[in-house]
N, C-alpha and C positions, 0 to 999 in steps of 0.2 A: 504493500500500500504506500510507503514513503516514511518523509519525514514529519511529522506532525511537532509544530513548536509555538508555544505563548510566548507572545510578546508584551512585555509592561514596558509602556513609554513611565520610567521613572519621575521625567519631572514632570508631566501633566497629569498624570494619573493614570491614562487610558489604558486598557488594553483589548487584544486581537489577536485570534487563533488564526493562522497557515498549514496548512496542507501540500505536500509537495510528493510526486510520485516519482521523481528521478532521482538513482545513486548518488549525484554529486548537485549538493546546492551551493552556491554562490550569495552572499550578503553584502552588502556596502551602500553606497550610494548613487550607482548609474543606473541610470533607465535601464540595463540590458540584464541586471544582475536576474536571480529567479526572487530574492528576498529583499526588495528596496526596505533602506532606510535613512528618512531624512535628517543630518544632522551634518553640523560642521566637521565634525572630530573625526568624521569617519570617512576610511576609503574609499574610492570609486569601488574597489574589490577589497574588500574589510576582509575579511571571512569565508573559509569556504569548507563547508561538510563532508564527508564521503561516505557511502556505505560500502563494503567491500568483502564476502564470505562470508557475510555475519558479523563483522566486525565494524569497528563506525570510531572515524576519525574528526580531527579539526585544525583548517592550519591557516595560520594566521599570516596574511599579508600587508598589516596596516603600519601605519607609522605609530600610533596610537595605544594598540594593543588590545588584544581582546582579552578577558580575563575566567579562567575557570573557577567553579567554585569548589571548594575537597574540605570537606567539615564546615568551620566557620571563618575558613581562611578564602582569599583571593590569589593566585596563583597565574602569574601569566603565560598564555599560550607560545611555547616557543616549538618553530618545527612544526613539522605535523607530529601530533600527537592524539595518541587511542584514548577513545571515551567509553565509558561504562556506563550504558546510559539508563533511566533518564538524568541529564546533567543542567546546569543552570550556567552558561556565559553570559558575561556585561560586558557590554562595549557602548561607548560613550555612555549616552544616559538610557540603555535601552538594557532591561534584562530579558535573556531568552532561555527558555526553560524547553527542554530540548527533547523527543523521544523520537522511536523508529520504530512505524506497525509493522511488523513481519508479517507477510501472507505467508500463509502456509496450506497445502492440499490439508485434507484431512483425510483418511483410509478408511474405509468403508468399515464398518462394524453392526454388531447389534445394539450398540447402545449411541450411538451418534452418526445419523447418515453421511454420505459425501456432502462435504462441502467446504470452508473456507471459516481459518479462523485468523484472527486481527490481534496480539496483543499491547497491552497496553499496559503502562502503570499510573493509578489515579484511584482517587478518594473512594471508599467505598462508602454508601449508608444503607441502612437496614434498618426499615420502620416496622414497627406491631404494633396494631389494635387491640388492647388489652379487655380483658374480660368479655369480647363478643362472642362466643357461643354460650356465655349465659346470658348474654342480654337477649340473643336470637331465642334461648331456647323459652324464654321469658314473654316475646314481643320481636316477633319478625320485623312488624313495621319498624319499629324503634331502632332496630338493629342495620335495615336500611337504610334508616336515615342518617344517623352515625358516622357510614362511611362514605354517605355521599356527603355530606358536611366536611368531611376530615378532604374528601378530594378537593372541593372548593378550596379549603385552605391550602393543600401542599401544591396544588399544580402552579399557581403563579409565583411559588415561589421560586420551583424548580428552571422555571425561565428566567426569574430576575438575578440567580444564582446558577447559571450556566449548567444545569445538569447536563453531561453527555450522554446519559442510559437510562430511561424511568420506566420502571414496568410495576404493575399491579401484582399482589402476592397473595389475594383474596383476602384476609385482615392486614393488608399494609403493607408495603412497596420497596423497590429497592431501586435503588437508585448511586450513577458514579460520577466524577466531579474531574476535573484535568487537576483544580485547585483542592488543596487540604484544607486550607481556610476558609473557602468559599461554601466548601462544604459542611464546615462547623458553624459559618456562620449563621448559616442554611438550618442547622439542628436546633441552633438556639433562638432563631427566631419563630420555628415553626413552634418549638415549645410554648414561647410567649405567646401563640397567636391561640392556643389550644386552651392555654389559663384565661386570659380571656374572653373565648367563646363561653368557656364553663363559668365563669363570673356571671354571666349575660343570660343565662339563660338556666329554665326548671327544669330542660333535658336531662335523663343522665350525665353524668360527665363523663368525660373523653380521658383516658388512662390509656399510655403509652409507654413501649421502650425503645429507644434510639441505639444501634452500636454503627459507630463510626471504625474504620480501618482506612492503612493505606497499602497496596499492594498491586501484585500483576495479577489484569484479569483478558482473560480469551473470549472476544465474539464473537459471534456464531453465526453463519451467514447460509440455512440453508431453506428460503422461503421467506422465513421470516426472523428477527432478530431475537438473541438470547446472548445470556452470559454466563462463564464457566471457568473455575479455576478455586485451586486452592485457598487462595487470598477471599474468596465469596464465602467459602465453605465457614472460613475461621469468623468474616464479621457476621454472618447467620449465630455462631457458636456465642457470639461477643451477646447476642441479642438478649439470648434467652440466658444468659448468666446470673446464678444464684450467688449467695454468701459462703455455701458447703462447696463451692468449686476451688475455695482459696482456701489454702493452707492455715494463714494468720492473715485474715483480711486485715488492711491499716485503719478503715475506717467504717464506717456504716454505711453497707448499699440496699438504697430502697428496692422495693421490688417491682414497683413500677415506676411511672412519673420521672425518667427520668435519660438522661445521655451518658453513655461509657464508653470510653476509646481506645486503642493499642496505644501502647510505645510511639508505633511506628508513625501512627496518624497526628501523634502528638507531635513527634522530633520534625514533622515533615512543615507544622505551622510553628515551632517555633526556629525552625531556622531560616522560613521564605521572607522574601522581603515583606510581607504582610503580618509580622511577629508581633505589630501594635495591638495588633486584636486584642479588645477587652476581654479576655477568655479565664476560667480559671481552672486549673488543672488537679485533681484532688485522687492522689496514688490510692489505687486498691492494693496493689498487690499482685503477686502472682496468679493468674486460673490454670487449672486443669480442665481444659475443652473435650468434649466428649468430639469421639473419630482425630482429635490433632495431638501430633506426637508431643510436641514440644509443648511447656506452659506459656502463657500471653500475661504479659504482664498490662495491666488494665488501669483508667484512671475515671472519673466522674470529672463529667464537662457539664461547666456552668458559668453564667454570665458571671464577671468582676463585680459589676454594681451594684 
């Protein structure tokens, strides 16, 4: 499929996803490049990509410098030099957050027809509907109405927060984010929108759980779109997460009402240039996920204020 990369114009704020389906891209500031970018400080030919056997390079031609990112350090491009991707270069004022969809055949099987899968690495979320089969088993209508109100609420948010993958999961949805932050911010404001509704009204109230991850996930291209992978499996696991999963949980985790996140979803917002976010991160602990080898170490996301 290509090169898929976010651009944040630094100092205006903006930003703008690109797609590119050829090995080798080219950035700077000439009409002819494949990735224009306006700016003094930069090349006619800035930058330029390669994909090559699977492997994915970057080699800098500017006067200027493009710069990688490796922890919380800036390191500049010297040479062409191999990337691990997804990776994050600056150059001038522009960050570029950088990955590569491998298409891949898929081989026919019983358990996944031919066809074509895309990977990616990006925010995972995983919503639940809490208590509706007794609310259903209680009051169908009631129960209807429930999660056609919760869709009211979550779909605009999923476009004002850039979802790339939103699918229905019969009590609640899942959904992927290119951004980590975008997608927490996404969590927490859908929470606020939920207290609210239940302030406002003598319906039952709305009881949720949120697990946020960040990982590689495979789409699935055969008719119609789905998504597959490890990384899915664990934030499903993150969802439905008790108190008896953790060894010496650190703190108190409710059992509904609430957002929990990996590690990795965590280190992803606080090391992007987006690390203002009012967010508060509150350590559970290790889990023990049922079907995943390893333990996840888990935190409670909640607004600062």
């Amino acid at each position: 499929m290509g090169w898929d990369i976010h651009v944040t114009d630094l100092e205006r704020g903006e930003e703008i996803r690109r797609s590119f389906s050829q090995p080798v891209l080219r950035v700077g500031r000439h009409s002819e490049v494949e990735l224009v970018l306006r700016h003094q400080m930069l090349s006619r030919v800035h930058l330029t990509l390669s994909a090559d056997g699977g492997r994915y390079f970057a080699e800098d031609s500017s006067r200027n410098g493009s710069f990688l990112q490796v922890g919380t350090e800036w390191e500049r491009i010297e040479g062409r030099r191999a990337l691990q991707l997804p990776v994050t270069i600056r150059l001038a004022d522009f960050s570029l957050r950088i990955d590569f969809q491998a298409e891949q055949d898929w081989d026919k099987s019983v358990i996944i027809p031919a066809g074509h899968l895309v990977k990616r690495s990006e925010a995972i979320m995983v919503f639940d509907l809490c208590e509706s089969s007794r609310i259903a088993n209680e009051n169908d209508h009631m129960a209807y109405h429930l999660k056609t109100r919760l869709q009211q609420l979550v779909e605009p948010l999923m476009q004002e927060y850039d979802a790339r993958f939103f699918k229905g999961t019969g009590d609640g949805f899942l959904a992927t984010f290119a951004s980590a932050a975008k997608a927490t911010r996404a969590a927490l404001e859908i929470g606020l929108r939920i207290e609210q509704r239940n302030a406002r009204t003598t319906n039952p109230p709305i009881h949720y759980r949120i697990a946020l991850h960040f990982g590689d996930t495979w789409e699935i291209s055969t008719g119609t779109e789905d998504m597959h992978g490890n990384d899915l499996n664990i934030a499903f696991r993150i969802e439905g997460v008790q108190a008896e999963s953790f060894a010496e949980p650190a703190t108190t985790l409710p059992r509904m009402d609430r957002i929990v996140c990996s590690a990795a979803l965590q280190t992803e917002v606080q090391d992007a240039e987006e690390s203002t976010l009012a967010v508060r991160f509150t350590p559970l602990g290790e889990a023990r996920l049922k079907g995943i080898q390893e333990p996840v170490r888990l935190s409670l996301v909640e607004n600062r204020n």
